[in-house]
C-alpha positions in Angstrom: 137.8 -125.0 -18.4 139.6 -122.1 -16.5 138.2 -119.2 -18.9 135.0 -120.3 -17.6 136.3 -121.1 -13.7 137.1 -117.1 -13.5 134.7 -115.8 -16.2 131.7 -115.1 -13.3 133.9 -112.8 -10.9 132.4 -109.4 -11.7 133.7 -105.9 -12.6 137.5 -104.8 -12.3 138.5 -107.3 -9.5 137.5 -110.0 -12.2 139.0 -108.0 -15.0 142.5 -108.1 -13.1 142.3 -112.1 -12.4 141.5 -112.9 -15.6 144.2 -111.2 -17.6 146.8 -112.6 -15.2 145.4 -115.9 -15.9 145.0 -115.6 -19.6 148.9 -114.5 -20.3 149.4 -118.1 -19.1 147.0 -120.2 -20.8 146.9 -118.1 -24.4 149.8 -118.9 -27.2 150.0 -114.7 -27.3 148.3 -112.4 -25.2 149.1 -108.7 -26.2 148.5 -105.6 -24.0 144.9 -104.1 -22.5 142.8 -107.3 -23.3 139.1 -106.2 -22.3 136.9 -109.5 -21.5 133.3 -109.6 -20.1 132.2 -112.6 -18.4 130.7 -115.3 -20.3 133.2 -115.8 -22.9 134.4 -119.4 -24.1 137.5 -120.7 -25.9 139.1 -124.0 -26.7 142.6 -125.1 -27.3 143.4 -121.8 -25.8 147.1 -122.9 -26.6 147.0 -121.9 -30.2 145.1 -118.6 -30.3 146.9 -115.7 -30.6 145.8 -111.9 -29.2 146.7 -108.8 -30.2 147.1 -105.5 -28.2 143.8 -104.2 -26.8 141.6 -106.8 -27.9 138.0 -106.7 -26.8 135.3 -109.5 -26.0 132.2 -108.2 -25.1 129.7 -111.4 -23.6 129.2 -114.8 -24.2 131.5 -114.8 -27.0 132.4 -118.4 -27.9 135.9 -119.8 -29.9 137.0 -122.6 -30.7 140.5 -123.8 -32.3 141.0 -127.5 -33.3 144.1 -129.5 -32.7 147.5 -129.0 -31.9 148.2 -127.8 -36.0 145.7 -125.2 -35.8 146.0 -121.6 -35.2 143.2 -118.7 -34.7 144.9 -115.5 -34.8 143.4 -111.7 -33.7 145.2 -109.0 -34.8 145.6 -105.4 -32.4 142.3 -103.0 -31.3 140.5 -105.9 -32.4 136.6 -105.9 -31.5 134.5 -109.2 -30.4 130.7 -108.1 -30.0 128.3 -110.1 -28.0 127.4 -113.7 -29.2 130.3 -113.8 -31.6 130.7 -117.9 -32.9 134.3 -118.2 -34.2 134.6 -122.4 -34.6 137.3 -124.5 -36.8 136.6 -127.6 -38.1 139.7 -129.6 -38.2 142.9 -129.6 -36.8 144.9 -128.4 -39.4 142.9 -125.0 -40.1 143.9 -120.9 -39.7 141.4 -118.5 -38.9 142.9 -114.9 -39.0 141.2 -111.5 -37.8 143.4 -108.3 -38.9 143.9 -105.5 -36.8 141.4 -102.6 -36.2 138.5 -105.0 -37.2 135.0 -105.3 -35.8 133.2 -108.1 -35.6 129.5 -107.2 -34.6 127.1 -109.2 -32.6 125.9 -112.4 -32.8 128.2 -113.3 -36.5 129.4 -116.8 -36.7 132.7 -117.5 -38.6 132.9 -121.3 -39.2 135.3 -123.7 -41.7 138.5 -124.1 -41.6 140.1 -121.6 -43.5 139.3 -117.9 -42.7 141.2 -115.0 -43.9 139.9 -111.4 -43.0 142.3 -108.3 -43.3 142.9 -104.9 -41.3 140.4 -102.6 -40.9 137.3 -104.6 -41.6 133.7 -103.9 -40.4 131.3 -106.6 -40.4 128.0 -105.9 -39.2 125.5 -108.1 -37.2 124.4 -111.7 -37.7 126.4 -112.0 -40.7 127.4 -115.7 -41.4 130.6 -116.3 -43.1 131.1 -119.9 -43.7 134.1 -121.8 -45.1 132.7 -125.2 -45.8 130.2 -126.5 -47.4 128.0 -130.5 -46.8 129.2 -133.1 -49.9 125.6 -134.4 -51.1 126.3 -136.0 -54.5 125.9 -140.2 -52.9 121.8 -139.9 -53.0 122.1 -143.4 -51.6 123.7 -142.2 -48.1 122.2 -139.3 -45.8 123.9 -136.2 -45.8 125.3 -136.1 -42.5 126.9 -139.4 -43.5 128.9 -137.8 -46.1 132.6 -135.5 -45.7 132.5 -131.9 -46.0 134.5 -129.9 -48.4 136.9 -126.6 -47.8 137.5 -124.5 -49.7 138.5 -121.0 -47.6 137.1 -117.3 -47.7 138.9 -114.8 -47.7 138.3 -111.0 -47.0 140.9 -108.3 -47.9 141.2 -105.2 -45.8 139.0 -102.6 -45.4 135.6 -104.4 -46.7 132.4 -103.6 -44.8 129.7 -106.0 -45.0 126.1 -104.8 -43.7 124.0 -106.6 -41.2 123.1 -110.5 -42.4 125.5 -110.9 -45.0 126.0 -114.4 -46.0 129.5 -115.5 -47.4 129.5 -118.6 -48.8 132.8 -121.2 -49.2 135.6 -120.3 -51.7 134.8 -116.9 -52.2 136.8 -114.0 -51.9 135.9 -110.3 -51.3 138.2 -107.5 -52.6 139.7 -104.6 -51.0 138.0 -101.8 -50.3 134.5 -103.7 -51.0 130.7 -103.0 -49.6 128.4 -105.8 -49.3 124.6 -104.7 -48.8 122.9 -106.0 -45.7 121.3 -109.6 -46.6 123.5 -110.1 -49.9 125.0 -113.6 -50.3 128.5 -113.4 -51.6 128.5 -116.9 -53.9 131.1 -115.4 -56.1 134.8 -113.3 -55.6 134.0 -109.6 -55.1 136.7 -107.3 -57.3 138.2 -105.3 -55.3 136.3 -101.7 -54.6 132.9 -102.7 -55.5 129.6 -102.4 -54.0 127.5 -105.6 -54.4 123.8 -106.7 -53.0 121.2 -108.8 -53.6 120.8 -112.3 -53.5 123.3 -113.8 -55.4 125.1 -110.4 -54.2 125.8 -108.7 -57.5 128.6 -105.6 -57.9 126.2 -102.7 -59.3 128.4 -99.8 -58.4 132.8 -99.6 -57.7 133.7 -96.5 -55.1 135.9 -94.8 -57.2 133.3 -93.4 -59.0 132.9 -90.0 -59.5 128.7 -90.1 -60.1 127.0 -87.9 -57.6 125.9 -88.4 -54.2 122.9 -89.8 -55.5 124.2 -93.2 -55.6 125.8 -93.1 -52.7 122.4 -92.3 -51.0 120.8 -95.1 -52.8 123.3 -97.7 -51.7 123.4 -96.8 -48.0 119.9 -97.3 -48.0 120.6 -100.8 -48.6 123.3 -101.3 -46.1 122.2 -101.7 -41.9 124.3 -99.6 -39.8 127.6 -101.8 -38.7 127.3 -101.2 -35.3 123.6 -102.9 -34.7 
């Protein structure tokens, strides 16, 4: 693979070769790409990057077949150990701009929607498939898998560990508490924890700082 061929030359000189490389090998490659070493993709010809993109190490994604499309909006921001795998060849996976993506969060399925301005905090899992099981005469792994897609509407921030689970979708404007499982669609504005995640609070509300306090509590800092 030649992202990996030139992914081990060091500081700017490696910097330069790479981005020359990578406007000929990417379906779109916008301005100021940033990319440590160590990063992986696949079917390079149908991922699309915004302007001034970043990929910090050992980031690995992978697009599936010629029908399929992973798209990363502008000022995007990859944190170390980012997973970002489709599972067919017929799937869209789409990062809006201004979004982070912190460290060591796998997306994986075959439908993922996530809007602008997005924070999504560390070794969150957001999954958009799901293992059929109903045959109890035929193991698991023998069986198809079902998708359904997630998506996440701009400006959401989801605390460190979140799990979002297939065919669920997250409002705008939305907080999800660090370790909540989203099983269910979020309204948009809400704040929702706990496992289910439940909404217990929307932020147009005028209450006091006192619940704000509370809820923060709850939430890891996004950038962990």
């Amino acid at each position: 693979m030649l992202v990996a061929l030139v992914g081990w030359i060091p500081l700017k000189p490696g910097r330069v070769v790479r981005r020359l490389l990578y406007r000929t090998i990417f379906a779109q490659l916008g301005a100021g790409m940033d990319m440590e070493p160590g990063a992986e993709f696949n079917w390079t010809s149908n991922i699309e990057i915004g302007n001034r993109v970043k990929f910090h190490r050992d980031v690995r994604i992978r697009c599936k077949g010629e029908n399929s499309k992973i798209r990363l909006g502008d000022w995007v921001h990859i944190d170390r150990g980012v997973d970002i795998k489709m599972h067919q060849s017929n799937g869209e996976i789409e990062i809006g701009s201004h979004c982070y993506i912190g460290p060591y969060t796998c997306l994986s399925g075959n439908t993922i929607k996530i809007g602008n301005d997005c924070l999504i905090a560390s070794h969150t899992g957001i999954y958009a498939n799901n293992h059929v099981f109903a045959d109890a005469t035929r193991k698991i792994r023998e069986q198809s898998n079902s998708y359904k897609g997630i998506v996440i509407e701009d400006d959401c921030w989801l605390g460190s560990g979140v799990r979002v689970l297939d065919g669920v979708k997250i409002g705008q404007g939305s907080v999800i508490g660090a370790g909540a499982v989203v099983t269910k669609d979020i309204p948009p504005y809400s704040i929702a924890v706990g496992v289910p995640a439940k909404v217990i609070a929307k932020r147009e509300s005028h209450e006091k700082h006192s619940l704000e306090t509370e809820v923060l509590q709850m939430i890891s800092a996004t950038r962990t």
